[in-house]
C-alpha positions in Angstrom: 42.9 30.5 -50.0 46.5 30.5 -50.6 48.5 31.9 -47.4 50.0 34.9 -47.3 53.7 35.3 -47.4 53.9 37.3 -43.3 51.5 34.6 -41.8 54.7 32.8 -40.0 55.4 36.4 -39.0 52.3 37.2 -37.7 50.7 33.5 -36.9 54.4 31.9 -35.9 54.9 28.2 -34.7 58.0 28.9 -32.9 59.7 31.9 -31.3 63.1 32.5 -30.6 63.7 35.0 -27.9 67.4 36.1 -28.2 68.7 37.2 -24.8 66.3 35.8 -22.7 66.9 36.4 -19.2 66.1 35.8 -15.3 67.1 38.9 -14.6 63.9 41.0 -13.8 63.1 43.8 -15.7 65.8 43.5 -18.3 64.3 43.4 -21.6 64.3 39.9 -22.1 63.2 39.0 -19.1 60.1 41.4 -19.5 59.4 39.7 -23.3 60.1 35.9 -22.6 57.4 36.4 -19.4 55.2 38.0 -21.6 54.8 35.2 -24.1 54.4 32.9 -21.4 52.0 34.4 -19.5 49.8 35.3 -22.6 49.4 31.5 -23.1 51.2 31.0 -26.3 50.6 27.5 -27.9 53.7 27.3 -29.7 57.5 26.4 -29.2 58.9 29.4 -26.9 62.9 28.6 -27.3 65.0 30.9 -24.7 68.5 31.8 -26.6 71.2 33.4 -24.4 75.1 31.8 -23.9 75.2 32.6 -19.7 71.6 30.8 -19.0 71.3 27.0 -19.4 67.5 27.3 -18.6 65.6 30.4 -18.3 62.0 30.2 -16.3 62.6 26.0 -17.0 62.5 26.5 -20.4 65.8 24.7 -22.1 68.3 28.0 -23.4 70.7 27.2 -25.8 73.9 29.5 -26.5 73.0 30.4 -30.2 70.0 30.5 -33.0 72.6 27.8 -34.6 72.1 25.5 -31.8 68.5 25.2 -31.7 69.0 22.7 -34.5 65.9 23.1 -36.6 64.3 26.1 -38.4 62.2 28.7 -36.0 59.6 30.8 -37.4 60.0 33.9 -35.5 63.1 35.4 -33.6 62.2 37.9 -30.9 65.7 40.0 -30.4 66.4 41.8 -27.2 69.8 42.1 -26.9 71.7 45.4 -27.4 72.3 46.9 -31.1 75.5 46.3 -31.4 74.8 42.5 -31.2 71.8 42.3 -33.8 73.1 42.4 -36.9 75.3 39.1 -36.5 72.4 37.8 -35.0 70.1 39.0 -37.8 72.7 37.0 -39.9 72.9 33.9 -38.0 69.0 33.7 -37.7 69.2 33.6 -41.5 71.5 31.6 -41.9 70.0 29.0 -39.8 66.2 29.6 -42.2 64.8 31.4 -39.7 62.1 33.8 -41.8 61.1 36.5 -40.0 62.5 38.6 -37.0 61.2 41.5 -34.6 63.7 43.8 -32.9 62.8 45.3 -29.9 66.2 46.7 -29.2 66.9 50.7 -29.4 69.9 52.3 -29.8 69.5 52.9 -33.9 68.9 55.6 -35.8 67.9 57.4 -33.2 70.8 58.4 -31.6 72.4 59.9 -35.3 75.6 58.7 -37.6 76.9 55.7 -36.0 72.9 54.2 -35.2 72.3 54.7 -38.5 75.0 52.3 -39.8 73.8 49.7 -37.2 70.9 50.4 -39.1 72.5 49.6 -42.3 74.0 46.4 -40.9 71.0 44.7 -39.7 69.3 45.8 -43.4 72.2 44.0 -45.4 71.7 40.8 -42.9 68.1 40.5 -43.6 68.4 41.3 -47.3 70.9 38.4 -47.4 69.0 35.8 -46.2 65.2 37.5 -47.2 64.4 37.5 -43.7 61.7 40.1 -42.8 62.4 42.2 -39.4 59.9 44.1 -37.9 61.9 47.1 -35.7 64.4 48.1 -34.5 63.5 50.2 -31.5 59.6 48.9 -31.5 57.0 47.8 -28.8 56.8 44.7 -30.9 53.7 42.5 -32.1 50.2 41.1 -30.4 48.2 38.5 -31.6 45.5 37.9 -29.0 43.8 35.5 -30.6 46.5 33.0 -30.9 48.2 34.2 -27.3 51.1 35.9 -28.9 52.5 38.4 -26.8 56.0 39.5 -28.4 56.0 42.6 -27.0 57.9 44.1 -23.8 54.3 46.3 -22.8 52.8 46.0 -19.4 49.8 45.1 -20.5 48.1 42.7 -23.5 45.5 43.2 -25.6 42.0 41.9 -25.1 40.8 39.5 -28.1 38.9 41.9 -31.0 38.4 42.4 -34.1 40.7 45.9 -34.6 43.9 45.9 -36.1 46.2 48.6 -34.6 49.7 49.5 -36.5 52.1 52.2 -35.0 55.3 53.8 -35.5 54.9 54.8 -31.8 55.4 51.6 -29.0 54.9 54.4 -26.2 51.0 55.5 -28.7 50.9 51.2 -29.0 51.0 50.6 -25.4 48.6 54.2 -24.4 46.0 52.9 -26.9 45.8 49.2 -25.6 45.7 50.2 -22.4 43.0 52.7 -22.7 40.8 50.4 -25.4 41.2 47.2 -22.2 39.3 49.9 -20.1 37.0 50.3 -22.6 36.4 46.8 -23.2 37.7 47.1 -27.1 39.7 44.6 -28.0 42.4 43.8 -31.1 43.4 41.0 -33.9 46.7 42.3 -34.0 48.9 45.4 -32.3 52.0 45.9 -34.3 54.6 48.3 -33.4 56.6 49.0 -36.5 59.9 51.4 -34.5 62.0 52.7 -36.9 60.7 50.6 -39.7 63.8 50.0 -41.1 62.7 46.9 -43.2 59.1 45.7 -43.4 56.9 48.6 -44.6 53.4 49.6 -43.3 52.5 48.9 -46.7 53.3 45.0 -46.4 51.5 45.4 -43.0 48.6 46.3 -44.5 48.4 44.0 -47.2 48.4 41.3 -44.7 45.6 43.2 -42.4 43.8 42.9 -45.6 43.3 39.2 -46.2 43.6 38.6 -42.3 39.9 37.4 -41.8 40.2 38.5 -38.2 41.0 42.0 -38.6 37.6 43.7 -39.6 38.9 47.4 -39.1 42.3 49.1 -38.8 43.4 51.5 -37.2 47.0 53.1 -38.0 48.8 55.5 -36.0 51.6 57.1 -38.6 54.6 59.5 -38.8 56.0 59.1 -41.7 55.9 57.0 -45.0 58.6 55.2 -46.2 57.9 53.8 -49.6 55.1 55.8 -51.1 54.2 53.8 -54.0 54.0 50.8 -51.3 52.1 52.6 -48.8 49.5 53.9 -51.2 49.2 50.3 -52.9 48.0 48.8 -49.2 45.8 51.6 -48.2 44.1 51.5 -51.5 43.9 47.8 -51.2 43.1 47.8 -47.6 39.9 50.5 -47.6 38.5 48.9 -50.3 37.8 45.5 -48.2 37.5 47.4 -44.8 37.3 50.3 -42.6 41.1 52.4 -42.2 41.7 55.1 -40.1 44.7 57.3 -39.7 46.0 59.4 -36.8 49.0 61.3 -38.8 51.7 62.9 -36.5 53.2 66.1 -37.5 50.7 68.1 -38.9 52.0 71.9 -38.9 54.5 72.5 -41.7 58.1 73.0 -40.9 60.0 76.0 -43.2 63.1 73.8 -43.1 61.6 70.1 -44.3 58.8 71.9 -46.5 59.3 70.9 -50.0 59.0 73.1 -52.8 56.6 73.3 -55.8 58.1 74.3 -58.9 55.7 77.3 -58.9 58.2 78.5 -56.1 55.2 78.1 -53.2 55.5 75.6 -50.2 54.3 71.9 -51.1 52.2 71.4 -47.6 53.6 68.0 -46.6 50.2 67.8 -44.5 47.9 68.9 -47.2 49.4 66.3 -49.1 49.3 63.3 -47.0 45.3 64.4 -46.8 44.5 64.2 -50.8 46.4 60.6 -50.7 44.0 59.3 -47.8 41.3 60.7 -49.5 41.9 58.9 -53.3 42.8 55.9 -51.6 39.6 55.4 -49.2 41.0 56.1 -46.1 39.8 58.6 -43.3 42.2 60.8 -41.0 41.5 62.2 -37.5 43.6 64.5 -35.6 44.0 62.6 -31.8 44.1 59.0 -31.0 41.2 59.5 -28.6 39.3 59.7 -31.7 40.7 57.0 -33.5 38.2 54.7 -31.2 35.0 56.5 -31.3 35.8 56.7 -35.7 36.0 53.2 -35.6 33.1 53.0 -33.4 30.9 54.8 -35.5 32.0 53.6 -39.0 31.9 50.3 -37.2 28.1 50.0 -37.6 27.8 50.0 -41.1 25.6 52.3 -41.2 26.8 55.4 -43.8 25.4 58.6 -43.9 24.6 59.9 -47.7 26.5 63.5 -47.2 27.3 65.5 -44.1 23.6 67.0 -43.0 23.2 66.5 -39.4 20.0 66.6 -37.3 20.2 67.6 -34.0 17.7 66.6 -31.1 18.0 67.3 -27.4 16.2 67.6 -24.2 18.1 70.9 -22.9 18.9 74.4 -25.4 22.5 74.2 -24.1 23.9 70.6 -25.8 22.3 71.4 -29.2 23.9 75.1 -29.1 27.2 73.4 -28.3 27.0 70.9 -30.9 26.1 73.3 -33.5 28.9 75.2 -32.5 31.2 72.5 -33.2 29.9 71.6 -36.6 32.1 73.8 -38.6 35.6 73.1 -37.6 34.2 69.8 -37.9 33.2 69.7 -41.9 29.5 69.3 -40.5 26.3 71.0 -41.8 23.5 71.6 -39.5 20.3 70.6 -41.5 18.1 72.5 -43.1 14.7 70.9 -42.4 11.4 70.4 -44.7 8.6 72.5 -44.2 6.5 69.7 -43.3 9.1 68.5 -41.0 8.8 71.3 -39.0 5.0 71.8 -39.0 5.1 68.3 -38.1 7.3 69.0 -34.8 5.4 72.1 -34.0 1.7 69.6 -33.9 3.8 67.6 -31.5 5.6 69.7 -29.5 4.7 72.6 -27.2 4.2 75.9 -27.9 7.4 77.6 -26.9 10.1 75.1 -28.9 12.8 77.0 -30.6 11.3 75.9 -34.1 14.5 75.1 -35.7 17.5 72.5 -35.9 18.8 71.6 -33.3 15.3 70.3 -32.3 14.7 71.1 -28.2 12.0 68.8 -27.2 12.8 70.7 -23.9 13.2 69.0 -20.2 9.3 67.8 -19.6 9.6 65.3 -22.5 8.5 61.8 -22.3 9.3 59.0 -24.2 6.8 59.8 -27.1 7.3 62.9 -27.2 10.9 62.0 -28.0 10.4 59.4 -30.2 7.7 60.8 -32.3 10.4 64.3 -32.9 13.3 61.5 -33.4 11.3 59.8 -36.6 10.0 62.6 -38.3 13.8 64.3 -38.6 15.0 60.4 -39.6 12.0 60.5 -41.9 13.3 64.2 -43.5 15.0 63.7 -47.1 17.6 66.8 -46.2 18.7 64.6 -42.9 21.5 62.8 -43.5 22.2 61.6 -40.0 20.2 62.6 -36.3 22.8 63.0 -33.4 20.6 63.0 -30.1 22.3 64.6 -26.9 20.4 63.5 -23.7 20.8 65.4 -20.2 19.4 63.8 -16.5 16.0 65.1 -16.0 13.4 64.2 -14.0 10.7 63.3 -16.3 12.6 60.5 -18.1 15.5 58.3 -16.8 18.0 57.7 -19.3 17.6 53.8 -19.6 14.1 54.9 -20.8 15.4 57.4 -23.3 17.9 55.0 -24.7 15.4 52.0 -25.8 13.1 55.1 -27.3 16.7 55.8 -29.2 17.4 52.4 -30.0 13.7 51.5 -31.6 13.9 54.1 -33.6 17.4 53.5 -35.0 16.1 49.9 -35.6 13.6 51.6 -38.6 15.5 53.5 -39.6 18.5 53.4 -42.5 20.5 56.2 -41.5 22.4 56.7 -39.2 21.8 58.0 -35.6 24.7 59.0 -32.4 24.1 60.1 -29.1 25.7 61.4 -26.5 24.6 60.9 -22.9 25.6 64.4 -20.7 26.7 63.8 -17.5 27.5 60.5 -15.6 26.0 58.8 -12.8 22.4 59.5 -14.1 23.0 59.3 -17.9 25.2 55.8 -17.5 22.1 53.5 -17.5 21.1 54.5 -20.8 24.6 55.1 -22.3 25.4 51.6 -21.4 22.2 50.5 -23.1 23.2 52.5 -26.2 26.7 51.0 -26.3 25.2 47.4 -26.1 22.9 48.3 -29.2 25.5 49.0 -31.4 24.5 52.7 -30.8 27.5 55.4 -30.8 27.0 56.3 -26.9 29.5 59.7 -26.4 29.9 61.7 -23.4 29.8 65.4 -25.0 28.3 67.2 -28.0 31.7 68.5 -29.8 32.8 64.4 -29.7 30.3 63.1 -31.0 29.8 65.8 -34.2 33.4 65.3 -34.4 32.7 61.4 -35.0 29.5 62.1 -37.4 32.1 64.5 -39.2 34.6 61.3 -39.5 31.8 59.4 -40.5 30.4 61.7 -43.6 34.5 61.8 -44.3 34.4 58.1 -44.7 31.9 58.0 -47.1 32.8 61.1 -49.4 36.9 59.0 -49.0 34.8 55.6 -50.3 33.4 57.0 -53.3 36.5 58.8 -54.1 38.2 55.7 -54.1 35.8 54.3 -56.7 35.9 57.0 -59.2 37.8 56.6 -62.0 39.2 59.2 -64.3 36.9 59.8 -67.0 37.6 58.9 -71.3 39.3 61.4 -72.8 37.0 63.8 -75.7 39.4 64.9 -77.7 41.0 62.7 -80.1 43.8 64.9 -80.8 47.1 64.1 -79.6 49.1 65.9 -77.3 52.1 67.6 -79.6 55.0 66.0 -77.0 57.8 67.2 -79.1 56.6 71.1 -79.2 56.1 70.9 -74.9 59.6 69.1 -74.9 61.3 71.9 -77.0 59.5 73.9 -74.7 61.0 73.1 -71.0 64.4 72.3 -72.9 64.5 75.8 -74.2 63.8 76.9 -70.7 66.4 74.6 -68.9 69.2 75.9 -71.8 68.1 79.0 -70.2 69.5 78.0 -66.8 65.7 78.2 -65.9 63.5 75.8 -63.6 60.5 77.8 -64.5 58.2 78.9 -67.5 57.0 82.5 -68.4 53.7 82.9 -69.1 54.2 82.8 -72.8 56.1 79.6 -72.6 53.3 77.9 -70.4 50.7 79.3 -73.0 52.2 77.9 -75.1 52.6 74.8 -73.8 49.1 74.3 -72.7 48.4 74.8 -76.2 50.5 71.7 -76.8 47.9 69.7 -74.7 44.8 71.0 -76.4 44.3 73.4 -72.8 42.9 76.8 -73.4 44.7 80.1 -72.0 44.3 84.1 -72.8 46.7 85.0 -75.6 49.8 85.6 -74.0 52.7 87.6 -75.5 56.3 89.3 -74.5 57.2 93.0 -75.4 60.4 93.8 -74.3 60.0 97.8 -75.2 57.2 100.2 -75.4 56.8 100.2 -79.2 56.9 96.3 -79.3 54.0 96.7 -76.2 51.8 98.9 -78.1 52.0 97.0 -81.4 50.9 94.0 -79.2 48.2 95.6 -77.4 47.0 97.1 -80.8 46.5 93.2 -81.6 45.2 91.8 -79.6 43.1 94.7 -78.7 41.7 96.8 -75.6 41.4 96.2 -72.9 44.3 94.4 -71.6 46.4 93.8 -68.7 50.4 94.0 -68.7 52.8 92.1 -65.7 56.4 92.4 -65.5 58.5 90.0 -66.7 61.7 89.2 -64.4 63.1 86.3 -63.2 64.8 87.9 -60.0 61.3 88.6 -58.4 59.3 85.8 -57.1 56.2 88.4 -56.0 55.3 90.7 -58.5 52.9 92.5 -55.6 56.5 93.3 -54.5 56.9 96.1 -57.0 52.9 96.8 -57.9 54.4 94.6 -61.5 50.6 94.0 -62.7 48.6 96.5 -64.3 44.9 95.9 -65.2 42.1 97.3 -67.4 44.5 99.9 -69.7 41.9 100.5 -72.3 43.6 102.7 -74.4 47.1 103.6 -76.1 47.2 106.4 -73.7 47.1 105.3 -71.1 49.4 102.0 -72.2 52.5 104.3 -71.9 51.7 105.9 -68.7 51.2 102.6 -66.9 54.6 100.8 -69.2 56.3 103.9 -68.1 55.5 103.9 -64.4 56.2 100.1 -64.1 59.3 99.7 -65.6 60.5 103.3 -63.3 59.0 101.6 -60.5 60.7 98.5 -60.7 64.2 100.2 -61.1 63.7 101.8 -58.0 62.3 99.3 -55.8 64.7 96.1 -57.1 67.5 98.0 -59.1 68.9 94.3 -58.8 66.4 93.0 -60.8 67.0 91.7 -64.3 63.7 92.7 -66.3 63.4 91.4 -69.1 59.9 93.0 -70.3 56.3 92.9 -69.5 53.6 90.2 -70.3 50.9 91.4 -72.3 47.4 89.5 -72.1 44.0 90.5 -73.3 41.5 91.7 -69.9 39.2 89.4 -69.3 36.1 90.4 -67.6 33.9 87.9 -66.4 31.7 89.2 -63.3 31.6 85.8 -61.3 35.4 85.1 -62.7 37.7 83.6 -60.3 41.6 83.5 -60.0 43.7 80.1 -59.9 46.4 78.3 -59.4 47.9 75.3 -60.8 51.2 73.8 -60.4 53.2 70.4 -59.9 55.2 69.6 -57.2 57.9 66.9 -56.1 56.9 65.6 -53.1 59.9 63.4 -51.5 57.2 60.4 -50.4 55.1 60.5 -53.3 56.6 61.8 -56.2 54.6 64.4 -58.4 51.6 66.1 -56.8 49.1 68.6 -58.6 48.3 71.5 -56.7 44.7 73.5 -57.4 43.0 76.2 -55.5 42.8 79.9 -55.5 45.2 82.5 -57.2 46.5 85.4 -56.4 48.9 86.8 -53.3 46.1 85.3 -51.2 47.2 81.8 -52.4 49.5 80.7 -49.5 46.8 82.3 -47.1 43.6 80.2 -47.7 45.6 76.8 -48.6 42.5 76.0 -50.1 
């Protein structure tokens, strides 16, 4: 297997740390002792003119000095100093670099062309940087520590990438206390050279990595991004915690339908086409991975809910909404099944309450007929201390039956001190153990994500029927038409008549620009039709009541012509109007309005939007 082109990045033989220091807690004091400690195998090399040792490790005054090329420099000295050191490091072979240093972009104008600097060194010499402003990088397996973080990773097989050091550092810290541990931790900063894209490509083929999670603000190179998620998800779990989810008036972009593009919608549909799975706090990033981390994929999103209490399965059917989760509907011999076995006074439903007297049988026989169920996707069993069974008891019940079984099963263990026995037996099963009912459906509903985000990624679009050709030169007269116009948009006519240009059917669509030229049109086409004001000045035509439906007759045609074009003039006298559409009424008793239109999304360039029509559009963002 040929080796990837970031390995002496990410798997280095010798590190460089520029302004290394005795000084303790300066920040390269903090990063040379971390190497060290972590037990790093390779050459450590302390740079830094005032120090002709630094913790007895030789210093020399310069990258130049070392004398021999150096896989990886670690910089730590202020921003004003990295760019010439960006450029000596080059110039010297060095191949890769990771910036801890802040003081960039961040603080505005002048950061940003320090920024700019260090970009045109690296691009010089085709060295890759990693930073500015980051945590930095963790390899535990190899004892690479190039970070400035209190703490270091314990060995796993999770790859974590962040645009966040301080989200880096909370994450590591919490997953040690957890006992989770990671192939890589790699804090990106400001990004301003390697892409996540890049990182991921290397996450791919890294045969230590065999999950990744990604905790993301914003995308860089789109195209990149999605050609490394695509790639990634395809060979092995990816889940995203994306920042920033509400949609700011000032940074939304506009569709050219004259509607807000939802920056967060859209960074949803390209996780979804490219495999991926998004949750919405970084406490769930571990349980997600947890879960999806068993192999073990649900065929859609029907859950199957058994407890020993009424109160847990209440809760977690509660939850199941918000969290894209279905309560199952269960069989008819399912349930005459449950009632043979169980007493008298169960609530007969889903969730299943095998109530607080049950015994491990009683349990187990209720937990195989719902795995047994065709409509069960998935059984999520919530267990509260009683006094009939002890949890450790409950838990090998649990985990035989998850053994014969295909599909998979959660739990969640309520409580502490007397659920911890069988929680901790759970967890060493390679059973989901969670500690309340709302987090574990919310992991179930990341798992059924997964798998609906795995099949979308291997669709593929579908041969086309017709063999006629598109008619490119009448759409192109089209738009230019409009642009000589001074227009960024298309009447209804014009986009009629454009979708006739791609073989896409539309009503008959037509202009009348006075109420002889409306009747003759309406004659045509014939009753009953539907007439809308045509004006470019007036983004809402529910502004001025501009659409009037079901006219079925000439009569009533030049009342409701009349009475819009009067109400127009008096509601928006500014208003150029320039006539009314005219389109035959189509009456279809289950018929549903929509919307189409393309937007120019800054990251990733054109984006279709589809969902419901109407003034309600903006409202259900469906």
């Amino acid at each position: 297997m040929s080796v990837h082109y970031l390995e002496h990045l990410f798997s280095p033989n010798s590190i460089a740390v520029v302004g290394a220091s005795e000084r303790t807690g300066s920040l390269g004091h903090i990063a040379f002792d971390n190497l060290r400690a972590a037990g790093y195998a390779g050459e450590l090399i302390a740079v830094n003119p005032k120090y002709q040792s630094v913790a007895g490790v030789p210093c020399y005054p310069s990258i130049a000095a070392i004398g021999h090329r150096v896989d990886l420099i670690l910089v730590t000295t202020p921003a004003v100093t990295v760019a010439t050191i960006i450029d000596d490091a080059g110039r010297a072979g060095a191949r890769s670099a990771v910036v801890l240093s802040a003081g960039f972009g961040e603080l505005g104008a002048e950061g940003r062309l320090l920024e700019q600097a260090v970009l045109a060194a690296a691009h010089a010499h085709g060295l890759r940087v990693i930073g500015p402003n980051c945590l930095g990088i963790m390899r535990p397996m190899i004892g690479l520590n190039a970070t400035f973080a209190r703490r270091m990773a314990q060995p796993g097989s999770i790859a974590l990438v962040s645009q966040s050091g301080a989200v880096a550092a909370a994450l590591v810290d919490g997953a040690q206390a957890s006992g989770i541990g990671f192939s890589s931790v790699i804090s990106m900063g400001a990004g301003i050279e390697l892409d996540i894209g890049e990182i991921l490509d290397y996450l791919t083929q890294d045969a230590q990595t065999h999950s990744i999670l990604i905790y993301l603000e914003s995308v860089r190179d789109g195209r990149r991004f999605i050609s490394g998620l695509r790639a990634a998800a395809r060979a092995k779990p990816v889940i995203v915690l994306k920042a920033g989810r509400h949609l700011s008036g000032a940074d939304a972009a506009m569709s050219e339908i004259g509607s807000p593009l939802n920056d967060d919608a859209t960074f949803d549909a390209v996780l979804r086409r490219c495999g991926a799975v998004r949750v919405r706090t970084y406490a769930e990033l571990f349980s997600a991975e947890q879960l999806i981390g068993t192999g073990r994929l649900p065929r859609g999103n029907r859950l199957a809910v058994i407890a020993n209490g009424g109160g847990p399965g209440i809760m977690a059917a509660d939850s199941a909404a918000e969290a894209g989760v279905e309560i199952a509907q269960l069989s008819a011999p399912t349930l005459a099944a449950l009632a043979a076995g169980l007493p008298t006074h169960w609530p007969r439903g889903n969730p299943v309450d095998v109530l607080g007297d049950a015994t491990a049988s009683r349990l187990a026989a209720a937990l195989a007929l719902l795995l047994a169920d065709d409509g069960v996707d998935a059984v999520l069993t919530l267990f509260s201390p009683q006094q009939v069974l002890p949890s450790e008891d409950a838990a090998r019940t649990i985990i035989d039956c998850a053994q014969h079984s295909s599909k998979p099963v959660v739990t969640a263990w309520l409580g502490e001190i007397d659920v911890s026995p069988g929680r901790n037996l759970a967890a060493e099963s390679r059973l989901s153990a969670f500690r309340s009912p709302e987090s574990a459906v919310a992991a179930f509903g990341t798992l059924a994500q997964y798998r609906m985000a795995q099949d979308l990624l291997l669709e593929v679009p579908p041969p086309l029927i017709s063999g006629t050709p598109p008619d490119l030169d009448e759409a192109q007269a089209i738009a230019l038409a409009a642009q000589a116009a001074g227009r960024r948009h298309l009447n209804e006519a014009e986009a009629a008549r454009l979708f006739a240009c791609f073989g896409i059917p539309f009503a008959q669509t037509e202009i009348g620009r006075s109420a002889e030229q409306v009747q003759s049109i309406a004659r045509a086409i014939g009753f009953p039709i539907a007439i809308k004001l045509l004006s470019y000045d007036i983004a809402h035509l529910s502004d001025v009541k501009g659409v009037c439906l079901n006219i079925r007759s000439e009569e009533s045609l030049t009342c409701e012509y009349a009475a819009l074009i009067a109400r127009t003039r008096e509601l928006r006298p500014d208003a150029r109007v320039e006539g009314v559409i005219v389109q035959p009424m189509i009456e279809k008793r289950y018929g549903r309005r929509l919307m189409i239109g393309v937007g120019n999304h800054a990251t990733f360039g054109r984006v279709i939007r589809f969902g419901a029509g109407g003034i309600a559009s903006e409202v259900i963002q469906d």
